[in-house]
N, C-alpha and C positions, 0 to 999 in steps of 0.2 A: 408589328402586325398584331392587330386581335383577335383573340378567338371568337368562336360564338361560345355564350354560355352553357351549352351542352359540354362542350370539351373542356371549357375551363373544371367545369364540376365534374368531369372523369378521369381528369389528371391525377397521376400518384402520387395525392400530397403528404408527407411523410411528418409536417408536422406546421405549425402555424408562427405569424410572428407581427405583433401591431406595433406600429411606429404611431408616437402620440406628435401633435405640431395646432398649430395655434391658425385659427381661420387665416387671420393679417400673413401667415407666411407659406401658404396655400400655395399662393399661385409662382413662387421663387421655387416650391418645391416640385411643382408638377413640371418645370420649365426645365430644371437641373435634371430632373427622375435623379435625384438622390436624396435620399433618407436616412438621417445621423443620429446618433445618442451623444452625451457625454463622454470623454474620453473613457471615465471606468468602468464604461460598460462597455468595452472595447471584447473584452470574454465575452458576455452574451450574447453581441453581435453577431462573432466569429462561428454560433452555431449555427448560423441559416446556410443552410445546404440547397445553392442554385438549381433550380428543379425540381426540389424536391420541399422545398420550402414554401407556402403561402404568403402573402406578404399583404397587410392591412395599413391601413392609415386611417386614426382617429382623428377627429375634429375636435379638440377639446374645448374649444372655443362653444360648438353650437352643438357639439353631441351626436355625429354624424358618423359612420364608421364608411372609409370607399375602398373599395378592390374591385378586383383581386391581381396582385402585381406577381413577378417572379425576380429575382437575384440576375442581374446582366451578369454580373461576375461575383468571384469570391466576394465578400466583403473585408475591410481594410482601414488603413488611420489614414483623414487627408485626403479622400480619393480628390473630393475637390475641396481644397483648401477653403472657398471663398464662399460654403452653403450658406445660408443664412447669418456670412460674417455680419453684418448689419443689422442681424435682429435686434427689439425690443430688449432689453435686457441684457442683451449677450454681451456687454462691453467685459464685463468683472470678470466671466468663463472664457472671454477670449483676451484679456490683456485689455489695457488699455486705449489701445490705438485700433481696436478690433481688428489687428492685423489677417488674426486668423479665424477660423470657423469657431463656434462656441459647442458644436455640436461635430469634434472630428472622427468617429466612431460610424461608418457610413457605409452605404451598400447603394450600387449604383442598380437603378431597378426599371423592367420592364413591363408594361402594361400587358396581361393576359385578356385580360374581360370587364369593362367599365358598367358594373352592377349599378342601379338606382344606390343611392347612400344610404347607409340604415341607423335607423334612431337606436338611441341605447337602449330601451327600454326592450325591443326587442330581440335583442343578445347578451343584456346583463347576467342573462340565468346560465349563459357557457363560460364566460370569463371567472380569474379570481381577482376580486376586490383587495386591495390592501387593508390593512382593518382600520378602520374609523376614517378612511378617505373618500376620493371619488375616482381613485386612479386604481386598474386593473394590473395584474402581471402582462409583460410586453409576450410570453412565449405559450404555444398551445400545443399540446396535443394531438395526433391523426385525428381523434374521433370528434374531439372541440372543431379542430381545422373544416371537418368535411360534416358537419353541424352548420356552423356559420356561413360558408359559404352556400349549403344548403336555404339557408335563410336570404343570406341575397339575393337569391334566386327566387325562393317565392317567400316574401316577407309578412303574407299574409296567414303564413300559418302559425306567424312564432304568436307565443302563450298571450291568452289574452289579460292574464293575472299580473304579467311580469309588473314587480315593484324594486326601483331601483333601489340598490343597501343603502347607499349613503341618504336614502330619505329617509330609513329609519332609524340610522344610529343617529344622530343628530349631526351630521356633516353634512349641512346646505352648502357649501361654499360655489357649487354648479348652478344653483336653483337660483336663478338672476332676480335680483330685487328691481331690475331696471325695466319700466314698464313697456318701454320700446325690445326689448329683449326680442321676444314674440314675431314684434314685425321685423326686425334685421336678421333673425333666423329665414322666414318667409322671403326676405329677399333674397338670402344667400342659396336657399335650397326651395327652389321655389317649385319644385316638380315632387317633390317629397313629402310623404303623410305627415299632415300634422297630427300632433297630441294631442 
């Protein structure tokens, strides 16, 4: 069941948590509602506290952030064995025969409030960046938590200065050389402010 976003934004959220996932494996993820890491981050998983946790998922693909989900249950190794066994890539993290998930570190998760999707530009200033990348910490803070989602909500208010870090330190590696880039973003989030 969804909330309206009044109540999503006056729930007690006690602290934050972004699952990153790749456009291509989108729609396997929204299908499941489960959302995994690597096995060794099977610790940093284990602190989302259902309830009391916010729950984000990034697009790293297109730069999109969506929420705001909640924890259906504890989180766990395996909830479903078979998330994204088939991913791109995942053959080497799951085995060869990609018997298993590449991603078993998982929390099976439930929709609160389906915000418009927000561009990075306009939340890169509450996240921390890893240094010289384009990838942020997965975990936030109450006051990060209830910021962001704040921004969801009215995304016209975040800064109008915001400059992402990784276009200043010199980690382009997001900033697509592909000039269709632009227009398959526009088709994937076609309801969403452009740049």
């Amino acid at each position: 069941m969804l909330f309206p976003s009044t109540q999503a934004l006056k729930r007690s959220w006690r602290s934050g948590f972004i699952f990153f996932c790749r456009h291509d494996s989108f729609r396997e993820t929204f299908e499941r509602m489960v959302f995994g890491l690597a096995r060794h981050k099977l610790d940093l998983i284990s602190q989302i506290d259902p309830g009391g946790t916010a729950i984000f998922l990034f697009d790293q693909t297109f730069r999109y952030l969506h929420g705001v989900y909640d924890a259906a249950s504890p989180p766990g190794l395996d909830i479903d064995p078979n998330y994204l066994r088939n991913a791109r890539g995942g053959g080497s993290a799951a085995g060869i025969d990609g018997a298993i998930s590449p991603f078993p570190a998982q929390v099976r998760v439930s929709r609160v409030h389906d915000f418009q999707p927000l561009e990075e530009k306009k939340f890169c200033h509450l996240v921390t960046y890893n240094a010289g990348t384009n990838i942020f910490r997965h975990r936030l803070a109450e006051r990060e938590t209830v910021a962001l989602l704040h921004l969801l909500a009215h995304p016209e208010e975040a800064p109008s200065d915001n400059v992402l870090p990784y276009e200043t330190n010199g980690y382009r590696r997001s900033i697509a050389q592909n000039p269709k880039f632009f227009e398959q973003r526009a088709k994937a989030y076609p309801t969403a402010v452009s740049m």
